[in-house]
N, CA, C and O atoms as CSV, one atom per row, in Angstrom:
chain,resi,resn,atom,element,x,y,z
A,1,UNK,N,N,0.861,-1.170,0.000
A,1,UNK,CA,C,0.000,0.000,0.000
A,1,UNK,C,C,0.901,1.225,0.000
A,1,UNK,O,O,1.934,1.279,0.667
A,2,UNK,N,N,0.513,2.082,-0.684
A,2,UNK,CA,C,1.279,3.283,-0.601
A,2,UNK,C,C,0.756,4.661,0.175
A,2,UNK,O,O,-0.354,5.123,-0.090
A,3,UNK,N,N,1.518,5.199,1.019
A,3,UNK,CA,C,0.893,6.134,1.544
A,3,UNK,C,C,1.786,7.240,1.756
A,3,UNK,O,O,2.935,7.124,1.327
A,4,UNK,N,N,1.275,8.814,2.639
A,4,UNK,CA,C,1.635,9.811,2.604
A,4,UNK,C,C,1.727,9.966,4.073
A,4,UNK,O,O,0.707,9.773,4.735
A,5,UNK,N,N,2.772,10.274,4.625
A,5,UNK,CA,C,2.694,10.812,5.944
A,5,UNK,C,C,2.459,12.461,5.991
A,5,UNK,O,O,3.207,13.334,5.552
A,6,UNK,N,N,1.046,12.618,6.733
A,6,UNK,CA,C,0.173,14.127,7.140
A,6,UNK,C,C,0.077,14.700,7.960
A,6,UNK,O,O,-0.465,15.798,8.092
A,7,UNK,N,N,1.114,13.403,9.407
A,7,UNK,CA,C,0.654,14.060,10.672
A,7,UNK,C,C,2.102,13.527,11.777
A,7,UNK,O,O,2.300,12.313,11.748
A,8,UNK,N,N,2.724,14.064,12.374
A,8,UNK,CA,C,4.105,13.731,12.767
A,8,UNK,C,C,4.675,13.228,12.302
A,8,UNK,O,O,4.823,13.419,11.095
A,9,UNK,N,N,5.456,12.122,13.076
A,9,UNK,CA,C,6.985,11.630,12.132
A,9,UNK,C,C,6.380,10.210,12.319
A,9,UNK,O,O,5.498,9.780,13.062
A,10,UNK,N,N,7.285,9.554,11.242
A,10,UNK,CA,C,7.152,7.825,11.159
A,10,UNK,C,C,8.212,6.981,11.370
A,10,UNK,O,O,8.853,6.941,10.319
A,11,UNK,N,N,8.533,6.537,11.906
A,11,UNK,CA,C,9.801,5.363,12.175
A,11,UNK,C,C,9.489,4.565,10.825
A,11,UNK,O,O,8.508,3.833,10.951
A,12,UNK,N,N,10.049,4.533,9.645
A,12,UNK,CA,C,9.161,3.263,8.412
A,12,UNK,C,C,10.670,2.431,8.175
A,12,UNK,O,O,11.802,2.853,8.411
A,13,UNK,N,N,10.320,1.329,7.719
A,13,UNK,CA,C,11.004,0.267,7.852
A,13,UNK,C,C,10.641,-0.137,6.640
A,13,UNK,O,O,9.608,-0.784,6.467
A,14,UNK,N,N,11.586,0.255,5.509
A,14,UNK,CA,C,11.055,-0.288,4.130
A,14,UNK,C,C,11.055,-1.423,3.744
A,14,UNK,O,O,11.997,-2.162,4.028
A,15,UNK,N,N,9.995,-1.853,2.992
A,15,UNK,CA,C,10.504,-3.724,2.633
A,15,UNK,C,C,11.350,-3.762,1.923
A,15,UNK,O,O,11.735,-2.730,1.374
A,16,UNK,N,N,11.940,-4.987,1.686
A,16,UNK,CA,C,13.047,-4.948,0.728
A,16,UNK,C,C,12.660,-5.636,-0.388
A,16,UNK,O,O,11.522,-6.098,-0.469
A,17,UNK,N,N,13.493,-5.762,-1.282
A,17,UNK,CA,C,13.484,-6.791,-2.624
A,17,UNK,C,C,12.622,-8.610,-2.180
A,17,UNK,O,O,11.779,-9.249,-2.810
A,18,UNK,N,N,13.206,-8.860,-1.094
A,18,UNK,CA,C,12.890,-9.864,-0.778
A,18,UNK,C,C,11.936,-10.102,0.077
A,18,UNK,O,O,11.913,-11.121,0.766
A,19,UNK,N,N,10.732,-8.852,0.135
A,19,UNK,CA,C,9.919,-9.182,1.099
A,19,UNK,C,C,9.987,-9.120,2.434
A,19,UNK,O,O,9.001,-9.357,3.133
A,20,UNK,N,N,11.263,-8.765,2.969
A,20,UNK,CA,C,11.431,-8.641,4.491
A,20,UNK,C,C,11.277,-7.249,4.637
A,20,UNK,O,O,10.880,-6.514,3.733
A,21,UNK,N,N,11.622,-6.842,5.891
A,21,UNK,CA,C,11.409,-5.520,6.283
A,21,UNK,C,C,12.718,-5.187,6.284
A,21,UNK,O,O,13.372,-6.190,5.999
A,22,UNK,N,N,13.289,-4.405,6.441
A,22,UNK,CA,C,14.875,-3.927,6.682
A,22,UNK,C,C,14.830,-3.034,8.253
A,22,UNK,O,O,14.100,-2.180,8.757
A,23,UNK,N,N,16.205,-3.884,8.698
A,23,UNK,CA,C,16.250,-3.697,10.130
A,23,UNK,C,C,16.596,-1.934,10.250
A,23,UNK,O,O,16.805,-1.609,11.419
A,24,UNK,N,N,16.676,-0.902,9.359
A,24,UNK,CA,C,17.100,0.026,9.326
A,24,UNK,C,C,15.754,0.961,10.074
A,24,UNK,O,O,14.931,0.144,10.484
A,25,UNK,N,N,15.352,2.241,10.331
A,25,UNK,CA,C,14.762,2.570,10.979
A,25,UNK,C,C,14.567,4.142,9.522
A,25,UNK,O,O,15.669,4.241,8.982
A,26,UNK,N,N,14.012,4.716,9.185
A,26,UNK,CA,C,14.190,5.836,8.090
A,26,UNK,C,C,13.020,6.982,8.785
A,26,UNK,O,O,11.838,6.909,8.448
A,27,UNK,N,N,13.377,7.755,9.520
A,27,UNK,CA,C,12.460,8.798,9.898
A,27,UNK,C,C,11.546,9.392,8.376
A,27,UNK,O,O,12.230,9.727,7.409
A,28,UNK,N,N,9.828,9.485,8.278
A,28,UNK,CA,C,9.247,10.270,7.360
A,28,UNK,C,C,8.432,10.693,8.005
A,28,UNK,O,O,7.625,10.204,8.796
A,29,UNK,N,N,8.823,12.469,7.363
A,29,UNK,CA,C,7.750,12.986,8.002
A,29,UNK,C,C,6.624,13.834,7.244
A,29,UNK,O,O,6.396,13.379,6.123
A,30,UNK,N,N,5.873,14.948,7.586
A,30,UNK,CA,C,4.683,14.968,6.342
A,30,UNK,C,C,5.583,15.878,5.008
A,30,UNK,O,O,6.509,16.606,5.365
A,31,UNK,N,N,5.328,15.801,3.902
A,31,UNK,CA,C,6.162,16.796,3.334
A,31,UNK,C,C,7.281,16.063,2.521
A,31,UNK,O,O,8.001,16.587,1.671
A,32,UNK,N,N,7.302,14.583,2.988
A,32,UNK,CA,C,8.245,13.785,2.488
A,32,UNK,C,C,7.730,12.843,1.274
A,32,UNK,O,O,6.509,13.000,1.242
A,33,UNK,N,N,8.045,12.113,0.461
A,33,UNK,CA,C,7.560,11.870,-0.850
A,33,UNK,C,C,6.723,10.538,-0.398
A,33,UNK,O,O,7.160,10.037,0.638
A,34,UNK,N,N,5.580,9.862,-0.993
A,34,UNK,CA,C,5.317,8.192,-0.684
A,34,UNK,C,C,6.304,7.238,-0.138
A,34,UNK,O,O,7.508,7.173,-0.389
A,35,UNK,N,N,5.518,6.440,0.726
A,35,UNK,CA,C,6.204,5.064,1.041
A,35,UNK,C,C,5.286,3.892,0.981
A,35,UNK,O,O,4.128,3.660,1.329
A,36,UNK,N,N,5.924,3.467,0.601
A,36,UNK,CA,C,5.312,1.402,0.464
A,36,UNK,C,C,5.175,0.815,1.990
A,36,UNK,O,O,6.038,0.751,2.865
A,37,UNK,N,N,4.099,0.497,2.007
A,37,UNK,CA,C,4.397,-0.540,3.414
A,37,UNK,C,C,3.225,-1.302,3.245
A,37,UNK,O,O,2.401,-1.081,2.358
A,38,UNK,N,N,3.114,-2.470,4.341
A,38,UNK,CA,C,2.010,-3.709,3.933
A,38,UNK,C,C,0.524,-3.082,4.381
A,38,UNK,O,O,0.219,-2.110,5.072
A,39,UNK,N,N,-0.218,-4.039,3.703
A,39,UNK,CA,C,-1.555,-3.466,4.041
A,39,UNK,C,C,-2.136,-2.990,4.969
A,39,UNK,O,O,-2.892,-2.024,4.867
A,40,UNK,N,N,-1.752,-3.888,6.540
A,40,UNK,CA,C,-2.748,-3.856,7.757
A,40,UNK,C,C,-2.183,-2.331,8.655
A,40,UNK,O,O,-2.800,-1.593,9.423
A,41,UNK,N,N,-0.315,-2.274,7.996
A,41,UNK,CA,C,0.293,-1.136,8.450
A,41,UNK,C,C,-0.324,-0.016,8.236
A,41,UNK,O,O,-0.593,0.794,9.123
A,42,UNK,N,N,-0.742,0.181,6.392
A,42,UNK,CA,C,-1.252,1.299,5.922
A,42,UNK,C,C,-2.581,1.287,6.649
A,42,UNK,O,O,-2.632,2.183,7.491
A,43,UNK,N,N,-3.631,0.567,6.578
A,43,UNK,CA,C,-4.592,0.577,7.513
A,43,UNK,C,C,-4.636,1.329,8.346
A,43,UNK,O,O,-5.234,2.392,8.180
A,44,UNK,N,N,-3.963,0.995,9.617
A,44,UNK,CA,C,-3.177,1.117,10.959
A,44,UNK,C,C,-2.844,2.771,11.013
A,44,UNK,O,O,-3.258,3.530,11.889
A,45,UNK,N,N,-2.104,3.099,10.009
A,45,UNK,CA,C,-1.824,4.829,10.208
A,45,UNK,C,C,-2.754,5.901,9.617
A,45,UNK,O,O,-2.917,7.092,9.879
A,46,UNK,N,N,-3.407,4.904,8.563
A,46,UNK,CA,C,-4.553,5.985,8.291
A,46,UNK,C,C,-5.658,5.977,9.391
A,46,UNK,O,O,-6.374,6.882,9.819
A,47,UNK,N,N,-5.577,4.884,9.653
A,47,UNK,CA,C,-7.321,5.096,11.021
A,47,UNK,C,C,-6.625,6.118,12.491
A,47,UNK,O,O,-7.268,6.791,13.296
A,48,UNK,N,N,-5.311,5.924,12.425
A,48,UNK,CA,C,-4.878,6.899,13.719
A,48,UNK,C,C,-4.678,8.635,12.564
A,48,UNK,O,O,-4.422,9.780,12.938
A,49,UNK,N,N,-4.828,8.314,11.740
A,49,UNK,CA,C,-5.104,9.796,11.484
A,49,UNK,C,C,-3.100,10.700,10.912
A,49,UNK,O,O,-2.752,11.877,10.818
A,50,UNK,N,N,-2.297,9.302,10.675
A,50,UNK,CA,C,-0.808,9.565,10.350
A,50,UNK,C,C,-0.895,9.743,9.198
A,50,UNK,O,O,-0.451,10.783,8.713
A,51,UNK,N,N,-1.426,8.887,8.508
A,51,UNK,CA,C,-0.908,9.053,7.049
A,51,UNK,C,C,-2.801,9.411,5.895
A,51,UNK,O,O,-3.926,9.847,6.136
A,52,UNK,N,N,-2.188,8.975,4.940
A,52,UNK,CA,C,-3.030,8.926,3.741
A,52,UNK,C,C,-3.020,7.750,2.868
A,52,UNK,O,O,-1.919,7.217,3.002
A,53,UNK,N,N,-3.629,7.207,2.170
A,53,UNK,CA,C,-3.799,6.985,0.953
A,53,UNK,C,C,-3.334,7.043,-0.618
A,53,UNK,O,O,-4.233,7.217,-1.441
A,54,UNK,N,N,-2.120,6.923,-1.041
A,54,UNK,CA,C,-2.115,7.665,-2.263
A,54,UNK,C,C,-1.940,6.710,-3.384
A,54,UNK,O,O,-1.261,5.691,-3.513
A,55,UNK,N,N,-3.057,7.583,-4.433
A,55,UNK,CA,C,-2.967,6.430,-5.510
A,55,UNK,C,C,-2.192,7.299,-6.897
A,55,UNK,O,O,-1.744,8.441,-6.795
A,56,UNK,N,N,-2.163,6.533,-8.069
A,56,UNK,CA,C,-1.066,7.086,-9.003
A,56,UNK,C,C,-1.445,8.524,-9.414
A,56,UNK,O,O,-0.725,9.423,-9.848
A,57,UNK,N,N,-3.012,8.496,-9.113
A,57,UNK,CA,C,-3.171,10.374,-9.991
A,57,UNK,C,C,-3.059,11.274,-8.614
A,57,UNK,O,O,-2.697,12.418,-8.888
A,58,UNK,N,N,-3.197,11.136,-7.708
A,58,UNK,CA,C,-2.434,12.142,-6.297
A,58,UNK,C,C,-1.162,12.370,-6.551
A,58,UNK,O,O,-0.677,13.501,-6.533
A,59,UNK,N,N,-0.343,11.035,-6.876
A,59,UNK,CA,C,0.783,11.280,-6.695
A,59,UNK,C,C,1.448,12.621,-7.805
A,59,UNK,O,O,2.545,13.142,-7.603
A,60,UNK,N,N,0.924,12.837,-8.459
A,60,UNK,CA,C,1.272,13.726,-10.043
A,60,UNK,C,C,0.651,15.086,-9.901
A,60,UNK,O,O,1.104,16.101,-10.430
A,61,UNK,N,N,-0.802,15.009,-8.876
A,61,UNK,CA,C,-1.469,16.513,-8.741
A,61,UNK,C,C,-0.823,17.237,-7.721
A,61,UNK,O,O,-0.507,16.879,-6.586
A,62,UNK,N,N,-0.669,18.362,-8.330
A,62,UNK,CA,C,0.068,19.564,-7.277
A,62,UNK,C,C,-0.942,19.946,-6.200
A,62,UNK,O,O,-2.127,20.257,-6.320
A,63,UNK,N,N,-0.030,19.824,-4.917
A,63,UNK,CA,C,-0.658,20.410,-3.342
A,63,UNK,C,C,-1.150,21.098,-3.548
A,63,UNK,O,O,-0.893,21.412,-4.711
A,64,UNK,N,N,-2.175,21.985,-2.952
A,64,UNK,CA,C,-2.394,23.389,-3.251
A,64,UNK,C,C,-1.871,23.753,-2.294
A,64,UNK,O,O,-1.561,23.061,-1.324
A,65,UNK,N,N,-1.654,25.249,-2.491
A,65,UNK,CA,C,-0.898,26.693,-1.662
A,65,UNK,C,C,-1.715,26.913,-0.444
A,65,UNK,O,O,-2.944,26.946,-0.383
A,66,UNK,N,N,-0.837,27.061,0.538
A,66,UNK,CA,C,-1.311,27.378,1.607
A,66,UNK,C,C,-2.163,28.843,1.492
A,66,UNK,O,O,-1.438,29.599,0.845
A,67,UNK,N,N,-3.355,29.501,1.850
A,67,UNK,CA,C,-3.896,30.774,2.025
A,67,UNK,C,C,-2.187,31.680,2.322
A,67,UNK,O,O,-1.264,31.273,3.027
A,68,UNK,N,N,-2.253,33.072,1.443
A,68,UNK,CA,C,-1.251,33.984,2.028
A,68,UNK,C,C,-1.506,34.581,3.702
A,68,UNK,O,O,-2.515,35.116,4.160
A,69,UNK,N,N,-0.212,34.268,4.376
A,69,UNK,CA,C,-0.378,34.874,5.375
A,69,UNK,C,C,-0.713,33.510,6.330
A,69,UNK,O,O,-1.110,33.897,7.429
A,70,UNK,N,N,-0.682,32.407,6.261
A,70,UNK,CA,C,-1.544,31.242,7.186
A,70,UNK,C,C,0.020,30.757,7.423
A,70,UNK,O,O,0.943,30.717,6.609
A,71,UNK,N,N,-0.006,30.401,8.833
A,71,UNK,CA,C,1.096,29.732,9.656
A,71,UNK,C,C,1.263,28.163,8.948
A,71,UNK,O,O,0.362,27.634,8.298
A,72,UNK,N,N,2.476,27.598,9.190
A,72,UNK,CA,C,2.457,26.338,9.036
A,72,UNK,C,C,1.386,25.865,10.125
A,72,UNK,O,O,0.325,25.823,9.503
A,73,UNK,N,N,1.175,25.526,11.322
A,73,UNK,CA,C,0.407,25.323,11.933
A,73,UNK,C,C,-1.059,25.481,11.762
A,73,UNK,O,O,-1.819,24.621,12.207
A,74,UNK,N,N,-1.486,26.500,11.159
A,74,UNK,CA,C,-2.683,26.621,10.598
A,74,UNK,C,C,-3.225,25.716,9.288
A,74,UNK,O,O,-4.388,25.339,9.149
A,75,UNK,N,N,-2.274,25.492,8.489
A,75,UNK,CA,C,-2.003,24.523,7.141
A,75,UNK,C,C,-1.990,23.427,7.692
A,75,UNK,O,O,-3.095,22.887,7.637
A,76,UNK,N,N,-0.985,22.661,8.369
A,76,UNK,CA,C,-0.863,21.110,8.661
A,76,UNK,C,C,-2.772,20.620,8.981
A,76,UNK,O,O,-3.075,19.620,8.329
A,77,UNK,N,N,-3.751,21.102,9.704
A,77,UNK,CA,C,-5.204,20.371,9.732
A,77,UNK,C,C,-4.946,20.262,11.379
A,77,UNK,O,O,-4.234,20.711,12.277
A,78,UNK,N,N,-5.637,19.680,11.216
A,78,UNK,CA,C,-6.274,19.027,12.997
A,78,UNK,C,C,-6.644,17.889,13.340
A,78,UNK,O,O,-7.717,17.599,13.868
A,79,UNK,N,N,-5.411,16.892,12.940
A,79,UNK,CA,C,-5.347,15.212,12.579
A,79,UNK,C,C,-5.968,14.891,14.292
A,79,UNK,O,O,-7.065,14.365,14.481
A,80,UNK,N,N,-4.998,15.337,15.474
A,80,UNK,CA,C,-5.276,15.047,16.788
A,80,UNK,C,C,-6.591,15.439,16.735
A,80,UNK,O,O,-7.149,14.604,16.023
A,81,UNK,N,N,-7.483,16.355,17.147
A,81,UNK,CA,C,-8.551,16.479,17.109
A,81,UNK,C,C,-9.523,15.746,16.199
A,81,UNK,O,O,-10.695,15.725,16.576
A,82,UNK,N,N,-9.218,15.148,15.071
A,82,UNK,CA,C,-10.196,14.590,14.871
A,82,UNK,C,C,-10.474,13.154,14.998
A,82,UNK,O,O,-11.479,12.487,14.753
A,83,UNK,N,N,-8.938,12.768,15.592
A,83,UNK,CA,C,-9.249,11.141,16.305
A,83,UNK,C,C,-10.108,11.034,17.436
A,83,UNK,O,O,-9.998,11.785,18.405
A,84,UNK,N,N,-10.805,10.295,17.366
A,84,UNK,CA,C,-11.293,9.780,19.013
A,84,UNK,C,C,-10.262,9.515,20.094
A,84,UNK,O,O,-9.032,9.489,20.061
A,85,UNK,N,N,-11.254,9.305,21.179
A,85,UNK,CA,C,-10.609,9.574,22.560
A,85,UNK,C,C,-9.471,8.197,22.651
A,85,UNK,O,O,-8.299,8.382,22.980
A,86,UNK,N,N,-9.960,6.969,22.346
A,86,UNK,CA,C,-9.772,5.634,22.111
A,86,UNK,C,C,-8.059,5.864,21.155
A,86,UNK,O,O,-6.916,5.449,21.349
A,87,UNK,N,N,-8.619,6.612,20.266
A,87,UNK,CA,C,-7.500,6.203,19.137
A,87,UNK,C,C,-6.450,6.948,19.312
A,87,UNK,O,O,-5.389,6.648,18.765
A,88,UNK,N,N,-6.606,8.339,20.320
A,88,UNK,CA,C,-5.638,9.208,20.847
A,88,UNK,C,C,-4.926,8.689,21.996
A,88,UNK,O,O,-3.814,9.088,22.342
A,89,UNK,N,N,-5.668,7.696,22.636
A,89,UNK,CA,C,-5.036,6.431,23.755
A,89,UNK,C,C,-3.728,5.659,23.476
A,89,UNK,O,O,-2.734,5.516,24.188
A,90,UNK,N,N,-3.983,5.246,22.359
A,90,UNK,CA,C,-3.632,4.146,21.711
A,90,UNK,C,C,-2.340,4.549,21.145
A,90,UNK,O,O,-1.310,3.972,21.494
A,91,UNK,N,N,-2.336,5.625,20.186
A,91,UNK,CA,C,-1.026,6.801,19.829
A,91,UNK,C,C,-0.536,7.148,20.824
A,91,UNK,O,O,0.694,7.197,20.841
A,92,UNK,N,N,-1.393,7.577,22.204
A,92,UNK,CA,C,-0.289,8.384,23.353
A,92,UNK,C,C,0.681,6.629,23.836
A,92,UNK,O,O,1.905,6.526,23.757
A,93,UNK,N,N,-0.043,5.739,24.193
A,93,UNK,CA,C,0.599,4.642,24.581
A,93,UNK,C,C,1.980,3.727,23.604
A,93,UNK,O,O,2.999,3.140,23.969
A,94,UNK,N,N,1.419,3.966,22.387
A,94,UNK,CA,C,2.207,3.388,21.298
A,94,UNK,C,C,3.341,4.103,21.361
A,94,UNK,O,O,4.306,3.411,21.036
A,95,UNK,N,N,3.778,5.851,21.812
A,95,UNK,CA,C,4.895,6.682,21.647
A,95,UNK,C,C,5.534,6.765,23.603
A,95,UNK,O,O,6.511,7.305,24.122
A,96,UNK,N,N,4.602,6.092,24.051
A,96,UNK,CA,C,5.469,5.873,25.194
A,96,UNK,C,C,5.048,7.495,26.494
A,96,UNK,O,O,5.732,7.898,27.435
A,97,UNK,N,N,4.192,7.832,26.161
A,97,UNK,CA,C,3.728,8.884,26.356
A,97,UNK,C,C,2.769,8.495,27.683
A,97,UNK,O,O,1.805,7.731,27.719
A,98,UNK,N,N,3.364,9.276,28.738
A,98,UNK,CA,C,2.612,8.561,30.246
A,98,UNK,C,C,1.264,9.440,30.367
A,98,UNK,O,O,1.420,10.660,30.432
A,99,UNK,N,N,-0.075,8.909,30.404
A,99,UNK,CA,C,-1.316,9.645,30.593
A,99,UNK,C,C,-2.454,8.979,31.411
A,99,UNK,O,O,-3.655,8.734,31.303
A,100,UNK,N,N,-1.600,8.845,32.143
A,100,UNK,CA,C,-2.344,7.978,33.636
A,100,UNK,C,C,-3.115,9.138,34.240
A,100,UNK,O,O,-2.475,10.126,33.881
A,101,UNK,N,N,-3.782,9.401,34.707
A,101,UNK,CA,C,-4.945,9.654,35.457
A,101,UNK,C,C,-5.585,11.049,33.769
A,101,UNK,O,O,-6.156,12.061,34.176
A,102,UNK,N,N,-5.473,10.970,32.710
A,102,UNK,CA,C,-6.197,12.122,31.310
A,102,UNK,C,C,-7.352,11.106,31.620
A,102,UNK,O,O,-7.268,9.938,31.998
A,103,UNK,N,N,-8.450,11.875,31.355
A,103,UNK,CA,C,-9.915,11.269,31.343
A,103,UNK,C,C,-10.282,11.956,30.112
A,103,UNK,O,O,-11.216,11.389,29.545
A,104,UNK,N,N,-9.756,13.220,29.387
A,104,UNK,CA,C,-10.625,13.537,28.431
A,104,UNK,C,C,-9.862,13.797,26.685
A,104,UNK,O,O,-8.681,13.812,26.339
A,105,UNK,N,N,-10.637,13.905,26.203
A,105,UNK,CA,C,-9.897,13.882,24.547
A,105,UNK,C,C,-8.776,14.947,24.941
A,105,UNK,O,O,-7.584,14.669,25.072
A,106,UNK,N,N,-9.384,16.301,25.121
A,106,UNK,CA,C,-8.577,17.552,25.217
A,106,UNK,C,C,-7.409,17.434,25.957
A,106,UNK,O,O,-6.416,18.034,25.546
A,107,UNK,N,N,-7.310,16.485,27.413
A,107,UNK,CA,C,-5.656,15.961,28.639
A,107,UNK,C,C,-5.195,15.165,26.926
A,107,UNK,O,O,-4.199,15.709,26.449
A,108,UNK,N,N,-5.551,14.474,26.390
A,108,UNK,CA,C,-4.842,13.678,25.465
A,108,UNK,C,C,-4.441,14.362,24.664
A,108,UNK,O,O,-3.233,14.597,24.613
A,109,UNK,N,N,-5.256,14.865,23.843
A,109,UNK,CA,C,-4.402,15.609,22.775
A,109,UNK,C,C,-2.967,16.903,23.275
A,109,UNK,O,O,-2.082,17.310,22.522
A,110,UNK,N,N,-3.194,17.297,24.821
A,110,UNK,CA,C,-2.387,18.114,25.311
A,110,UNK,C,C,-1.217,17.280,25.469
A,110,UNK,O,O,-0.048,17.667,25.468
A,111,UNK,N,N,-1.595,16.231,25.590
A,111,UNK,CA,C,-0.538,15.297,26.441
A,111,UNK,C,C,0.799,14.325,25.330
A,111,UNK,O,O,1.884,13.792,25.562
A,112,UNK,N,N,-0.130,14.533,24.026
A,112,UNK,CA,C,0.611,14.104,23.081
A,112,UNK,C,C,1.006,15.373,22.396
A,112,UNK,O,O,1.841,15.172,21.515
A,113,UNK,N,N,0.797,16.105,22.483
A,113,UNK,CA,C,1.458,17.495,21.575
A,113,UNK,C,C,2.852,17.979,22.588
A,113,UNK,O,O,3.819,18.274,21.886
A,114,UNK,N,N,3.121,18.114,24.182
A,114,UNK,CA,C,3.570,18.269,24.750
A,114,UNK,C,C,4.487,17.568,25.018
A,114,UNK,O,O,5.326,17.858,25.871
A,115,UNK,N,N,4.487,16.361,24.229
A,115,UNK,CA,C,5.647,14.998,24.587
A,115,UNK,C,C,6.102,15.283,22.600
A,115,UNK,O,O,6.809,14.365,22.183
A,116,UNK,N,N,5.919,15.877,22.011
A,116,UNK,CA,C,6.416,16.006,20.521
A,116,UNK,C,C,7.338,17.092,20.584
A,116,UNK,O,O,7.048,18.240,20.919
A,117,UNK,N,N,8.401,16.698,20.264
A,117,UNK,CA,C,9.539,17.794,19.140
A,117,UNK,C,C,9.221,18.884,18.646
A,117,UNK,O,O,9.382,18.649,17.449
A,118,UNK,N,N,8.909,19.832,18.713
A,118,UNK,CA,C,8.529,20.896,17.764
A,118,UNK,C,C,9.278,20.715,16.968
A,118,UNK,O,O,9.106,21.850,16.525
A,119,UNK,N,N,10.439,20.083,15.934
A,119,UNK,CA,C,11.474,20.060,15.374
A,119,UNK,C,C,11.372,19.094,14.036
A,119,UNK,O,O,11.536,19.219,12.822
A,120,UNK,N,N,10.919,17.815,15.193
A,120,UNK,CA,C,10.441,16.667,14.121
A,120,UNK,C,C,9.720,15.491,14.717
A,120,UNK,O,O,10.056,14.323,14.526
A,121,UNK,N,N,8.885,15.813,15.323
A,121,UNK,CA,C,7.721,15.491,16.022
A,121,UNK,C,C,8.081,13.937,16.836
A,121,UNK,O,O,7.249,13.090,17.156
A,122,UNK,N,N,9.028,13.901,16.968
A,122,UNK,CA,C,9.535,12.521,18.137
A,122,UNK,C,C,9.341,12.970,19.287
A,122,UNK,O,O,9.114,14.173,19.413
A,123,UNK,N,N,9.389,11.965,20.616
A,123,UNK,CA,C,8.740,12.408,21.422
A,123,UNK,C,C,10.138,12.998,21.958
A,123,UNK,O,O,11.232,12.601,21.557
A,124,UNK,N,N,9.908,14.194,23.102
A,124,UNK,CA,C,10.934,15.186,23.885
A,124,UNK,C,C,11.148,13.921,24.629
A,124,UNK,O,O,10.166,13.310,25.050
A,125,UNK,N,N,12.768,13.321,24.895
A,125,UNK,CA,C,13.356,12.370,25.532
A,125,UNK,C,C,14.492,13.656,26.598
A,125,UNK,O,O,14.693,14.852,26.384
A,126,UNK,N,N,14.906,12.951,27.473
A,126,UNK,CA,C,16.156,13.376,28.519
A,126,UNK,C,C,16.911,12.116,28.145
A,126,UNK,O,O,16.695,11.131,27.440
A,127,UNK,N,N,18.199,12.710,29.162
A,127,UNK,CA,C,18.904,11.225,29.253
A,127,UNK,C,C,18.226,10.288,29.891
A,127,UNK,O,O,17.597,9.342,29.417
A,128,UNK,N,N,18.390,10.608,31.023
A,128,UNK,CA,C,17.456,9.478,32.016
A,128,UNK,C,C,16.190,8.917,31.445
A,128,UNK,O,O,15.703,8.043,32.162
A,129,UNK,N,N,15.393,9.235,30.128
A,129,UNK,CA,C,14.433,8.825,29.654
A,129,UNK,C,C,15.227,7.639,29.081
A,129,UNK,O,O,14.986,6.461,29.344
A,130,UNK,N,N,15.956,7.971,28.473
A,130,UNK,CA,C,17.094,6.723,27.673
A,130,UNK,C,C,17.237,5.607,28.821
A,130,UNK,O,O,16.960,4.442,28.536
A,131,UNK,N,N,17.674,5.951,30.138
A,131,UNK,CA,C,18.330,4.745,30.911
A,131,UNK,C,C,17.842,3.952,31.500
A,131,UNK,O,O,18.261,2.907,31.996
A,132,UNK,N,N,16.370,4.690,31.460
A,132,UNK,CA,C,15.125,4.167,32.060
A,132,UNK,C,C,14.266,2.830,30.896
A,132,UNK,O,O,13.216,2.291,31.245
């Protein structure tokens, strides 16, 4: 399946010639060209609201222009907000992101924007996050 990353960064693990995955790790983030990955994966990032879909005539039509004057931030959409509470769970837990006592969409979506990079959307680590 081929898809577009729309919404943070991706750890992708390209297949290879032979069908395996490659032990290599390739950060993509939105802005970056298609990637191949297996079906249930592509699935998987479009229902959390990461990626897209892209088929051969996307790939050839030009983005449109951001409005003059609109922030990157205003352009990127409102992928977090429009996941459910469930599926914003599931992303905060999958990135390692502690949200023990959030009861509501809004603690989640704070809670995963606040553990992201402004840089390149991995989560903000310390050392001691490492040793731990």
């Amino acid at each position: 399946m081929l898809i577009k990353i729309i919404n943070t960064t991706y750890g992708h693990r390209p297949i290879l010639p032979n069908g395996q995955k490659s032990h290599y790790v390739i950060p993509v983030r939105p802005g970056n060209p298609p990637i191949e990955v297996e079906q249930a994966e592509g699935e998987r990032l479009i229902a959390l609201g990461v990626a897209a879909e892209v088929t051969p005539e996307k790939i050839t039509a030009q983005e449109p222009e951001a409005p003059e004057g609109a922030s990157e931030a205003q352009t990127e959409g409102t992928a977090l907000e429009d996941m459910s509470f469930n599926d914003l769970k599931a992303l905060a837990q999958e990135n390692g992101i502690d949200i023990a006592g959030i009861r509501s969409k809004a603690g989640l979506i704070e809670a995963i924007t606040a553990a992201q990079d402004p840089e390149d959307g991995f989560p903000a680590l310390d050392a001691q996050d490492v040793i731990d």
